[in-house]
KOLBADO-144879 format. One line per 2 residues: number of its first residue (from 0); their letters; for each residue x, y, z of N, C-alpha, C. Coordinates in steps of 0.001 Angstrom, whole numbers. Example, Ala and Ser with C-alpha at 12.3 -4.5 7.8 and 13.67 -1.06 7.14 Angstrom:
2
0 = as = 13190 -5690 7800 12300 -4500 7800 13200 -3300 7800 | 12850 -2250 7080 13670 -1060 7140 12900 30 7870
END
This chain:
336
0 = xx = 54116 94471 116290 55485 94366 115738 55700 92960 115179 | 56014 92616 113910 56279 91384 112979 57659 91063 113708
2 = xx = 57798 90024 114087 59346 89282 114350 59833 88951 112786 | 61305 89523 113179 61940 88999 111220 62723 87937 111946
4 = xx = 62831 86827 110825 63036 85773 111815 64164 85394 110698 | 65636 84412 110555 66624 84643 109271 65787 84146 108608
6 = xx = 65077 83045 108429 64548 82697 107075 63572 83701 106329 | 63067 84730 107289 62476 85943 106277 63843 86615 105867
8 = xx = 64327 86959 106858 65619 87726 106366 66131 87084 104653 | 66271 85553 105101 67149 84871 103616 66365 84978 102388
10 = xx = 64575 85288 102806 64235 85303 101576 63889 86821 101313 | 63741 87401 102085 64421 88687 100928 65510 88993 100842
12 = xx = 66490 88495 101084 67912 88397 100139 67678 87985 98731 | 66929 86938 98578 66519 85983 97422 65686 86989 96723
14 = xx = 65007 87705 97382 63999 88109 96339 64471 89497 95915 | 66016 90278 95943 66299 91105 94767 66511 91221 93349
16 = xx = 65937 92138 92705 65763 92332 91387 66663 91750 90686 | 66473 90432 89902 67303 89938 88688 67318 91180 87522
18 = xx = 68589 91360 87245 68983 92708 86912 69280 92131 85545 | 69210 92735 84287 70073 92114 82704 71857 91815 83011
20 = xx = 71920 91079 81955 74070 90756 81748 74370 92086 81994 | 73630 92581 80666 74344 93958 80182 74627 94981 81145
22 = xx = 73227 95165 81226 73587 96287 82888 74319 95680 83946 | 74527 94663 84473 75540 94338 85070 76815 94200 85042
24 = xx = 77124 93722 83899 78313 94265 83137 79169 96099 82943 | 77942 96189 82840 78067 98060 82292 78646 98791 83453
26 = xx = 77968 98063 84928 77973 98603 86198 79261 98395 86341 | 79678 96881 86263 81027 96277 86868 81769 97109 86504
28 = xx = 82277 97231 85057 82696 97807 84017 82734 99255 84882 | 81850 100199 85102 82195 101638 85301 82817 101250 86856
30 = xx = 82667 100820 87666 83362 100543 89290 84466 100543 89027 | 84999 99243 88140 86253 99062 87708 87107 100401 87305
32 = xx = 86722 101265 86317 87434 102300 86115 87605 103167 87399 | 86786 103156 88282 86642 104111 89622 88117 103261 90634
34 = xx = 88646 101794 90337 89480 101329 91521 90929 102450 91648 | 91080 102782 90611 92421 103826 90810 92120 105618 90749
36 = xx = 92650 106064 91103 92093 107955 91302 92796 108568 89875 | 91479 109568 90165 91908 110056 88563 93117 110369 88154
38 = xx = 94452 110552 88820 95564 111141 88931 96607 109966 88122 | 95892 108862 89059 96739 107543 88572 96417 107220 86921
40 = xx = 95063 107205 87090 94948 107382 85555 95414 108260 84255 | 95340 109130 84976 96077 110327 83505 97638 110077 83720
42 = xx = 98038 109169 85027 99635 109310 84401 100133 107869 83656 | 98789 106871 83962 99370 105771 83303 98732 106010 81763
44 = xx = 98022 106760 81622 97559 106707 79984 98638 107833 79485 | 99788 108506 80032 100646 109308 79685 101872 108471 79357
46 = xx = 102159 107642 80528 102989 106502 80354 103147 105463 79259 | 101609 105046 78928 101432 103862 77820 101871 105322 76610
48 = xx = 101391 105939 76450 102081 107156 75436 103250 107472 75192 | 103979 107339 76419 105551 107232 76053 106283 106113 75652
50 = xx = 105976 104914 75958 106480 103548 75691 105887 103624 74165 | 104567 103724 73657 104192 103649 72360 104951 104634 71601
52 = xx = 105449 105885 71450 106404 107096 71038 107585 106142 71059 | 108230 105676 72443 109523 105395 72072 109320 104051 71283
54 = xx = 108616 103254 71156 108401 101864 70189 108514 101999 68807 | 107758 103132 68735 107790 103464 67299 109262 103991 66645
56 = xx = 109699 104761 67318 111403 105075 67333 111926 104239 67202 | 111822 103279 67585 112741 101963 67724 111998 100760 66702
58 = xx = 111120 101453 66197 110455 100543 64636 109607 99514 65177 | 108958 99501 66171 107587 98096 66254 106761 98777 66676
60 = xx = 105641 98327 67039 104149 98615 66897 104224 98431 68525 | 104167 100037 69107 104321 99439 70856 102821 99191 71271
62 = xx = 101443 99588 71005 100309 99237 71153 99926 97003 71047 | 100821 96449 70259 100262 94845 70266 101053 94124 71198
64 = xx = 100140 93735 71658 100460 92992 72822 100481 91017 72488 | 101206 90493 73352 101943 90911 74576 103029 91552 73596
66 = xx = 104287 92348 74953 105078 93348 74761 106424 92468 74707 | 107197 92254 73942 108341 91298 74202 109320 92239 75458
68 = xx = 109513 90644 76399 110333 91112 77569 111695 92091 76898 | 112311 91440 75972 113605 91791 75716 113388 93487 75715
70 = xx = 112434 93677 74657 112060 95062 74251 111634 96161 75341 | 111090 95675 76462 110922 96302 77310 112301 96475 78389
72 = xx = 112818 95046 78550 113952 95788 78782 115328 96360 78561 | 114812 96702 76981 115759 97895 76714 115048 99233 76663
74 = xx = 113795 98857 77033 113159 100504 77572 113428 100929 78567 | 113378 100228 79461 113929 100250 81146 115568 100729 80974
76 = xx = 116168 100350 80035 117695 100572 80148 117731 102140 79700 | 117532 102578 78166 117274 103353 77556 116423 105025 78265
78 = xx = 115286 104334 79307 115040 105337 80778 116153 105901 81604 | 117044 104324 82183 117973 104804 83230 119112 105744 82760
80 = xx = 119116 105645 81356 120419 106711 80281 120071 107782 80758 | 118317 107982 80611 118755 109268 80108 117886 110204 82054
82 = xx = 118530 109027 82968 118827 109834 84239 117249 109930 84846 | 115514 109533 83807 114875 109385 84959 114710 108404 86887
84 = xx = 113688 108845 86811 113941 108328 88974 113133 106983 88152 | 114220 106229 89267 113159 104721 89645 111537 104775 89921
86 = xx = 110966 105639 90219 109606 105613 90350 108784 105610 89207 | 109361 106703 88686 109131 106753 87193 109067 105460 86802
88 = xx = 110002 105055 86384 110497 103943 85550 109411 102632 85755 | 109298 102394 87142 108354 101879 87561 107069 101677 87716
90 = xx = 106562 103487 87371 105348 103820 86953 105393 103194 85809 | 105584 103583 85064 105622 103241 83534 105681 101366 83019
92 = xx = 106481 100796 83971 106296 99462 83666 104519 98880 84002 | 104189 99812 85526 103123 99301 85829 101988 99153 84944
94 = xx = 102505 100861 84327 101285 100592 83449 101240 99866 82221 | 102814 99511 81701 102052 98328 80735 102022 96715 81372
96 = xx = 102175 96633 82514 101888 95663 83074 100176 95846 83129 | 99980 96578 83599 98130 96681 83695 97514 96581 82139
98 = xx = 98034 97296 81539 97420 96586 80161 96997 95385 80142 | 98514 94563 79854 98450 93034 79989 97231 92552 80759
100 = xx = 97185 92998 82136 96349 92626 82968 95162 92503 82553 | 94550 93798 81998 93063 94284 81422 92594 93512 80490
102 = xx = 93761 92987 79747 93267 91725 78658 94015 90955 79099 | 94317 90396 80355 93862 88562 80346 94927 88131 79846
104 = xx = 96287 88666 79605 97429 88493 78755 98795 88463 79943 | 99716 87367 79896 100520 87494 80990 101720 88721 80559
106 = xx = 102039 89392 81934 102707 90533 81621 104474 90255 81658 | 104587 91151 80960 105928 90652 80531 106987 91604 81800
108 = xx = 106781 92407 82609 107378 92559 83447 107285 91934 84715 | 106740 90174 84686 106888 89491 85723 108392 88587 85080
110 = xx = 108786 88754 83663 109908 87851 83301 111258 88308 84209 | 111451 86927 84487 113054 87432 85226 113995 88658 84557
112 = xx = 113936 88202 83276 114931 89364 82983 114792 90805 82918 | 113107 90999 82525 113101 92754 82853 113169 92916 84658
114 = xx = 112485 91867 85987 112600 92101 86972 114215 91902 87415 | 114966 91202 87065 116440 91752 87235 116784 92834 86970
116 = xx = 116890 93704 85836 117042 94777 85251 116513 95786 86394 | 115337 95912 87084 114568 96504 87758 115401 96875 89379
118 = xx = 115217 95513 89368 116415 95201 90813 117705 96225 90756 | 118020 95541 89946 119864 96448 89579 119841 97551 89731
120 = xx = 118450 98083 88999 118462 99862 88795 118340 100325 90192 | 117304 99838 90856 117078 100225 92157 118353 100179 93458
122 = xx = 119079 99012 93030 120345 99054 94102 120943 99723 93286 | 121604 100311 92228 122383 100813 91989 122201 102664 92565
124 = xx = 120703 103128 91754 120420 104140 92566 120107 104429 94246 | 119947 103170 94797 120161 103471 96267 121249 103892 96620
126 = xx = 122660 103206 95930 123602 103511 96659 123980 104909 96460 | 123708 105297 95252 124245 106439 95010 123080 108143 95416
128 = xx = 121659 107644 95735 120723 108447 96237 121288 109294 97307 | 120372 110643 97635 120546 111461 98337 119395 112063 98895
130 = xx = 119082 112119 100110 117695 112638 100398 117157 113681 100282 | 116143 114272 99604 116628 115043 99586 115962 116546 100212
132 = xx = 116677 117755 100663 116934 118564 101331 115353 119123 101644 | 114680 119482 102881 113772 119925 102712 113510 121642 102620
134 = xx = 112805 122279 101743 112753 123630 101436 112101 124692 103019 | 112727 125026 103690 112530 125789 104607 111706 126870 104098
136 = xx = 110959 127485 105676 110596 128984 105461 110896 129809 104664 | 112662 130059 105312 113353 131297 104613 113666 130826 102938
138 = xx = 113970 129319 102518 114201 129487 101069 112816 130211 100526 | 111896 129359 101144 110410 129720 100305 110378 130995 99784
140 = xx = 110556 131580 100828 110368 133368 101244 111084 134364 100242 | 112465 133717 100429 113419 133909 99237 112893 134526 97941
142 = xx = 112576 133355 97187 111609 132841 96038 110599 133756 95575 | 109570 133588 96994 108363 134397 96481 108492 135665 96352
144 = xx = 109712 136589 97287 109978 137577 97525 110560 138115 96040 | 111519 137191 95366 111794 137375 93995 110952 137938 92899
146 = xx = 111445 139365 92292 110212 139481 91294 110196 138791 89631 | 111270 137954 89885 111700 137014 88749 110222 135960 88952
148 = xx = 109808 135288 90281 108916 134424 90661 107760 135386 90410 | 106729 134155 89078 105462 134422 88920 104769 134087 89863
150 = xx = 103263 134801 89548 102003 134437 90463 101925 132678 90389 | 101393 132355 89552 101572 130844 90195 102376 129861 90985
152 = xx = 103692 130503 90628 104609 129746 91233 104823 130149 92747 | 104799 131234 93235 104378 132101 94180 103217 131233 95068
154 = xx = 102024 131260 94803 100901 130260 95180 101366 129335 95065 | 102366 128367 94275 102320 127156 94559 103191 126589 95869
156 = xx = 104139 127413 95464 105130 127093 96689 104805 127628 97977 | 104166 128519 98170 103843 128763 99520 102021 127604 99979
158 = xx = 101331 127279 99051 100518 125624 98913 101023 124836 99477 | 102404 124464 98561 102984 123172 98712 103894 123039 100180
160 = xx = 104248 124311 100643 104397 124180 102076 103877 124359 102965 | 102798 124686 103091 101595 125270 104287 100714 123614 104132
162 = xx = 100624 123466 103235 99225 122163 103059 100163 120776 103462 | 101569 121152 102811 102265 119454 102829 101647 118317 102476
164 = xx = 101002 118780 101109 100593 117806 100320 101644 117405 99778 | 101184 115950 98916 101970 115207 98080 101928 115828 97210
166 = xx = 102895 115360 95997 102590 116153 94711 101738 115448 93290 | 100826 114648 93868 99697 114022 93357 98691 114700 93982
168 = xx = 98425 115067 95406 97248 115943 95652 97752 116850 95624 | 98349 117240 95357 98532 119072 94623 98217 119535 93593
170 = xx = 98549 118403 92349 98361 118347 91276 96727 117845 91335 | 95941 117069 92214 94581 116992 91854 93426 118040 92776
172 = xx = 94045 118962 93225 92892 119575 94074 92597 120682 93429 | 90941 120704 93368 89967 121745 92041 89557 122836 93016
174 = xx = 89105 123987 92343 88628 125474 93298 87724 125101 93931 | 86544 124043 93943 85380 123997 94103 85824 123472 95662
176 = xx = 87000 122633 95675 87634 121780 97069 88588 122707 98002 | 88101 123873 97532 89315 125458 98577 88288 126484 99036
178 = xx = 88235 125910 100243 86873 126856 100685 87094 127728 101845 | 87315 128959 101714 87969 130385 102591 86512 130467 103724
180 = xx = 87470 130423 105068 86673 131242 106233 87359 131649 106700 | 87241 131661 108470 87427 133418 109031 89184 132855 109291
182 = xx = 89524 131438 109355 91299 131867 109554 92182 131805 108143 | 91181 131230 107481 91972 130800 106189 91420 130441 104847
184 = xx = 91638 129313 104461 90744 128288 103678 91249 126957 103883 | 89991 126559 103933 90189 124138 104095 90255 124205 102930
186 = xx = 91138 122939 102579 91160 122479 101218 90783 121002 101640 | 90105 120443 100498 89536 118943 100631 90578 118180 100071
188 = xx = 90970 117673 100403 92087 116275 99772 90937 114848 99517 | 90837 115024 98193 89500 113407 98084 89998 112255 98084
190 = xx = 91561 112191 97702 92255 110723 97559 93789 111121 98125 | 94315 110215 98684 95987 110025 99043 96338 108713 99267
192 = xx = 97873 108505 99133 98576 107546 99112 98053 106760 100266 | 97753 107489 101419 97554 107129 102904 96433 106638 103002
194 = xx = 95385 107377 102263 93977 107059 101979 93250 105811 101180 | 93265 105208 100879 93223 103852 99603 91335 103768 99274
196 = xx = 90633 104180 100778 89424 103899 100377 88828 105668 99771 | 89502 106739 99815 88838 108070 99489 87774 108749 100677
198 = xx = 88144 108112 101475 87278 108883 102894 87593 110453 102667 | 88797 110877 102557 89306 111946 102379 89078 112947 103919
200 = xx = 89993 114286 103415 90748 115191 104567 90905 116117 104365 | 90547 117285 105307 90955 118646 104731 91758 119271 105682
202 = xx = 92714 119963 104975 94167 120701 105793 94050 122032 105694 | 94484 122708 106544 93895 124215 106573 95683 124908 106190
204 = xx = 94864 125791 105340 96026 126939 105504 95593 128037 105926 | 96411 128918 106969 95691 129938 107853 96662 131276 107249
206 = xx = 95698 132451 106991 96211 133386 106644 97097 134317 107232 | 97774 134782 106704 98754 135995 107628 98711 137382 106894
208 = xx = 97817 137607 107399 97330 139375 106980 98380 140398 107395 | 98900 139907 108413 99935 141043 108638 101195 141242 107394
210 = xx = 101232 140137 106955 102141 140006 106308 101887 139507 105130 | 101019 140413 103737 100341 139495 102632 101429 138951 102266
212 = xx = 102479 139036 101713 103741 138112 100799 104163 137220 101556 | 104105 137170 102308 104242 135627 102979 103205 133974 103256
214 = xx = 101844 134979 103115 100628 134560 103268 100221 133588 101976 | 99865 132574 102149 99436 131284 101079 98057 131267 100644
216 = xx = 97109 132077 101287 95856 132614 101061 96128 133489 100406 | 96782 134415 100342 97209 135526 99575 97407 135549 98285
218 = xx = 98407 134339 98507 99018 134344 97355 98220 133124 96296 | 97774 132174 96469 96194 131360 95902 95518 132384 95314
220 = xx = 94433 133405 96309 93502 134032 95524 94114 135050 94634 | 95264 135158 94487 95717 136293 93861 96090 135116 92217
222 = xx = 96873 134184 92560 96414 133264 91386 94817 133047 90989 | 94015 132609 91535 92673 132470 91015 92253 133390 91027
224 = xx = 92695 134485 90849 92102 135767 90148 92766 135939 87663 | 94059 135884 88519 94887 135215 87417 94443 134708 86138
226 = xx = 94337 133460 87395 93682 132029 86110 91876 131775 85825 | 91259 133184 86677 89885 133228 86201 89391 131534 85689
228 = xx = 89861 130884 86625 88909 129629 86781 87685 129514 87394 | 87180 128086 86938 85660 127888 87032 85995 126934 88179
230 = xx = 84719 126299 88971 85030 125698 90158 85779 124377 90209 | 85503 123550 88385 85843 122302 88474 87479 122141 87878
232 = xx = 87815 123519 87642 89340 123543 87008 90615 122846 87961 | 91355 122418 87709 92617 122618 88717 93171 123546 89420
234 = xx = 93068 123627 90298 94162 124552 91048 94972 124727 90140 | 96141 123768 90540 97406 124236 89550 97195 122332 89035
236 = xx = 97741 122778 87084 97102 121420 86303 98593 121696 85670 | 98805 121270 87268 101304 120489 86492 101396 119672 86661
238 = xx = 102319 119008 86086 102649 117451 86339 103946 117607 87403 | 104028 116433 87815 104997 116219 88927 106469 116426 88501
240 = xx = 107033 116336 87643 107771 116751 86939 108040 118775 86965 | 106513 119218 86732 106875 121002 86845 106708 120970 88698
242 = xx = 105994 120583 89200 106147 120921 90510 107940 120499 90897 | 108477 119667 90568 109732 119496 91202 110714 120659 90444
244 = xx = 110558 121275 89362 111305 122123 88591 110778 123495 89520 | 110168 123504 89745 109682 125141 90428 110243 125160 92001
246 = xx = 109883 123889 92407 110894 123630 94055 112358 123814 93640 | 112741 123423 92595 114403 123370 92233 114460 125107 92022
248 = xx = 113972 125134 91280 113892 126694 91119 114268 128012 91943 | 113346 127371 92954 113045 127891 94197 114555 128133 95325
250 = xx = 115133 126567 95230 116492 126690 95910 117579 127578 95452 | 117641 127406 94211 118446 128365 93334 118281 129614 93481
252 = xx = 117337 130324 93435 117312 131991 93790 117465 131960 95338 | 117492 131108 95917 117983 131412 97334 119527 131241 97677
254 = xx = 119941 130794 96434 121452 130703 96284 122028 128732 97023 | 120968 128041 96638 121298 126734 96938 121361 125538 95503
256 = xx = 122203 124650 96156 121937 123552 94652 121081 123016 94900 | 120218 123229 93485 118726 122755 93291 118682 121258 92712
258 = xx = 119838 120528 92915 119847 119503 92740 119638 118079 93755 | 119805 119178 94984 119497 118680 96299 118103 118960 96506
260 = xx = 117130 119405 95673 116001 119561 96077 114648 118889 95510 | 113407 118626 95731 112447 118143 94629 111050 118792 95085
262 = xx = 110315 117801 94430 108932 118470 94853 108597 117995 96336 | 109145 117263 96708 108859 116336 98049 109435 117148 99075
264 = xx = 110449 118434 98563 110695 119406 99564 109959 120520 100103 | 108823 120589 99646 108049 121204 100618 107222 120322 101617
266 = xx = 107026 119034 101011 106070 118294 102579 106891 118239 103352 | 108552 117898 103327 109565 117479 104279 109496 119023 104660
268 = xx = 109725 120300 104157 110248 121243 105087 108752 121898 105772 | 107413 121129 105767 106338 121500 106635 106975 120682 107728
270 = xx = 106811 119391 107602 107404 118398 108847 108676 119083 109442 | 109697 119291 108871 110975 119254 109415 110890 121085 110149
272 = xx = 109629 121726 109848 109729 123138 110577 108649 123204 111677 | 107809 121632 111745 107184 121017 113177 107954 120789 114189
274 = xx = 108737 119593 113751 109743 119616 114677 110337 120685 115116 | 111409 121204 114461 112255 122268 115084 111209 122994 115879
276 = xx = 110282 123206 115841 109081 124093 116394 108664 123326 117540 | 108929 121889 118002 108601 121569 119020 107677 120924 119188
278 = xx = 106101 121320 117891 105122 120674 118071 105587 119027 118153 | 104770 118150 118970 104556 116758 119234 104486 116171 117646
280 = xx = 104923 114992 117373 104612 114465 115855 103427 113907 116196 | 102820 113841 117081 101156 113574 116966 99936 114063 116424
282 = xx = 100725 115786 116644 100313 116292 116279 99900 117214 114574 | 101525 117267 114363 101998 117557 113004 101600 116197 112027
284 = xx = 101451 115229 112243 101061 114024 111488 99879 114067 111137 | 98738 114731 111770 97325 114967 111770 96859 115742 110488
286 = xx = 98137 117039 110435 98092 117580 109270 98735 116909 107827 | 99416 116509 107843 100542 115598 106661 99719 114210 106449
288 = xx = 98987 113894 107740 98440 112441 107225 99226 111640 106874 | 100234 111744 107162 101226 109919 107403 100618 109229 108054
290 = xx = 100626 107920 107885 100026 106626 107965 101040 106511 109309 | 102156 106453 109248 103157 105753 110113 104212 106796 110538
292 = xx = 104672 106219 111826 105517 107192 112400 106925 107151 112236 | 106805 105662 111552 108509 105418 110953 108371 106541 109459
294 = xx = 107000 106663 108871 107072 107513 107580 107037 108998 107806 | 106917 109399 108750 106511 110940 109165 108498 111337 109788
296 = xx = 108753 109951 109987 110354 110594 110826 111436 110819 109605 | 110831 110347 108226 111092 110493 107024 111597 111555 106848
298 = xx = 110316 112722 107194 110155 113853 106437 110673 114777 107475 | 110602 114566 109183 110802 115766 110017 112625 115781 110155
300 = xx = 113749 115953 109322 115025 115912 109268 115561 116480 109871 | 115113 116979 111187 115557 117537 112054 114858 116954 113310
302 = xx = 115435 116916 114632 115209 116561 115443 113578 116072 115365 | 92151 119613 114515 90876 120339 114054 92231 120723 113252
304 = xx = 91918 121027 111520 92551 121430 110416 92978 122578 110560 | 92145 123630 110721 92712 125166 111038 93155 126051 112442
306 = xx = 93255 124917 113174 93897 125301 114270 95020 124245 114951 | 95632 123195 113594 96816 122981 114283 98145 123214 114215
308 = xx = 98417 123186 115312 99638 123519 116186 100657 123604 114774 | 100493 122629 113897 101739 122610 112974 101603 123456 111655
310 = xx = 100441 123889 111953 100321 124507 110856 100270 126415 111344 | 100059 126395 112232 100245 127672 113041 101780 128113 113132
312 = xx = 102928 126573 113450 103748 126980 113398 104758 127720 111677 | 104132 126649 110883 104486 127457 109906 104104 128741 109485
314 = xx = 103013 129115 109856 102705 130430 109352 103340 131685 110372 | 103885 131459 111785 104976 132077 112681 106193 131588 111480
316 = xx = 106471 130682 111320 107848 131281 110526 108123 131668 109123 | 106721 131826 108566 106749 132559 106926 106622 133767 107406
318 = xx = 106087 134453 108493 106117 135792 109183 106935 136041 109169 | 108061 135561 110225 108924 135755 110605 110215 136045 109305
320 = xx = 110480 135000 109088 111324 134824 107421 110894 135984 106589 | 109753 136595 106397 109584 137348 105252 109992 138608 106232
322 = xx = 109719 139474 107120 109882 140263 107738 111489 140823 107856 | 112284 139401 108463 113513 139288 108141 114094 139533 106911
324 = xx = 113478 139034 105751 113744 139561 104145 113883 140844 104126 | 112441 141335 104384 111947 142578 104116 113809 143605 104920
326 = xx = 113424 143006 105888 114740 144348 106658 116144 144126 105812 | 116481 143089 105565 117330 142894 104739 117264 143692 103207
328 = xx = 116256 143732 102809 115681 144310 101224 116211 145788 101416 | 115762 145802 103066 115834 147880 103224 117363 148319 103151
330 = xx = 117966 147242 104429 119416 147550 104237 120135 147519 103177 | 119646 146953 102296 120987 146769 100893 120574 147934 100079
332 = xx = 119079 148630 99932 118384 150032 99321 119254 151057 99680 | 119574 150843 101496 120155 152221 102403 121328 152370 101770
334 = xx = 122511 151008 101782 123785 150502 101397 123930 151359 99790 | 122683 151506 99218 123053 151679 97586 122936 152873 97769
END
């Protein structure tokens, strides 16, 4: 047996392959595009698309940089008119702040006056914000039960409450990452907010055969029959914007204001139907993947992947809720 002793160690450190600029460059260069998830990317190259559209409206060349502060913040103003969310708004600065960044150019949303502007918007919409409502069992049920509600939307909303994904991994999870066994199917989550390095997680949704219309397996493969996708397609390829219109949607045929509602109401009404259910938030957090327990008490507004507790409990009350429909459906048939 050779003893490695550090100075062998240091010199083969020393002695790896002097590599070209270029290819090193080329390498850096492709990593670099890998630091943000593909999701982030297609919404900031959607974003720089809207600031360039509205620039041109407004007669300058929104592509040359730098971006004059003033001009940007009458984009920021011209946003809050017309009633988008602060996140938005914020998205959208980021990304022409990252421009700037990418070329080495100082960004014009570090100037006091667009970050005042920013400020204002944000206290002004705090005060007047509303949290908002999380979509229960029975609305869901509602909905899907509706024969106004298509197959996708059907699958999505009963997804978006069984998985209590965000609506960035909703919007990024492909067929190839939904893989059916004997209780259900795992879905792979490759990136989340919670996640930063992409270790990634898979959340089970468990089937309810007794009851296909209630069932989120059900109602998935009955979409990917539908949408005769290939493995690398999207699930569902909406923007965050249609996922919150189909949750709004959703409240409304249940006879609620859908203005109290968003896309963020189905992760809150997975959490908030843990609780009422009793499960431990130790447990229900396992599935949702909150980072923090001050962020998980967010979502519960009320007091192993395929076998937890919180996800079992939802599928007892999409049973339950649809069953309840169902007798209701009969009585108003008898009534007529």
């Amino acid at each position: 047996m050779v003893e490695t002793t550090a100075l062998a160690r240091r010199t083969e450190v020393q002695s790896i392959r002097v590599r070209g600029r270029d290819e090193i460059d080329e390498y850096a260069d492709r990593l670099s595009k890998q630091s943000a998830a593909p999701a982030t990317e297609r919404a900031y190259a959607t974003d720089l698309a809207h600031w360039q559209a509205y620039a041109e409206s407004a007669g300058f060349d929104g592509s040359a940089l730098p971006v004059d502060p003033e001009a940007l913040r009458r984009y920021i103003t011209v946003m809050a008119k017309e009633g988008l969310s602060v996140s938005t708004i914020r998205r959208r600065c980021a990304a022409i702040g990252r421009e700037h960044k990418d070329n080495d150019i100082m960004s014009p949303t570090k100037h006091p006056r667009v970050s005042k502007v920013l400020r204002g918007l944000s206290r002004e919409r705090t005060v007047s914000a509303t949290k908002k409502t999380a979509l229960t069992p029975e609305i869901v049920i509602v909905a899907v039960m509706d024969p106004r509600t298509s197959v996708r939307d059907r699958a999505l909303l009963l997804f978006g409450l069984c998985s209590a994904m965000r609506r960035s991994e909703i919007a990024a999870v492909k067929w190839k990452e939904v893989v059916e066994n004997e209780h259900g199917v795992a879905v792979r989550v490759r990136r989340s907010k919670a996640d930063k390095l992409g270790r990634g997680a898979s959340v089970g949704l468990r089937r309810i055969a007794d009851v296909p219309r209630a069932c989120p397996v059900h109602a998935l493969l009955a979409w990917k029959q539908q949408q005769r996708s290939d493995p690398d397609d999207l699930v569902f390829d909406l923007s965050d914007d249609t996922i919150a219109q189909i949750a709004k949607r959703a409240a409304k045929l249940a006879g609620r204001d859908p203005d109290e509602y968003g896309a963020h109401s189905l992760r809150s009404g997975f959490a908030t139907n843990a609780a009422e259910a009793g499960v431990p938030m130790e447990i229900w957090m396992k599935h949702t993947r909150h980072a923090s327990h001050s962020a998980a008490l967010g979502y519960a507004q009320s007091a192993d992947a395929m076998t937890n507790a919180a996800a079992i409990a939802m599928s007892d009350a999409l049973r339950k809720a649809a069953k309840k429909a169902g007798r209701h459906a009969e009585v108003s048939v008898e009534e007529e």
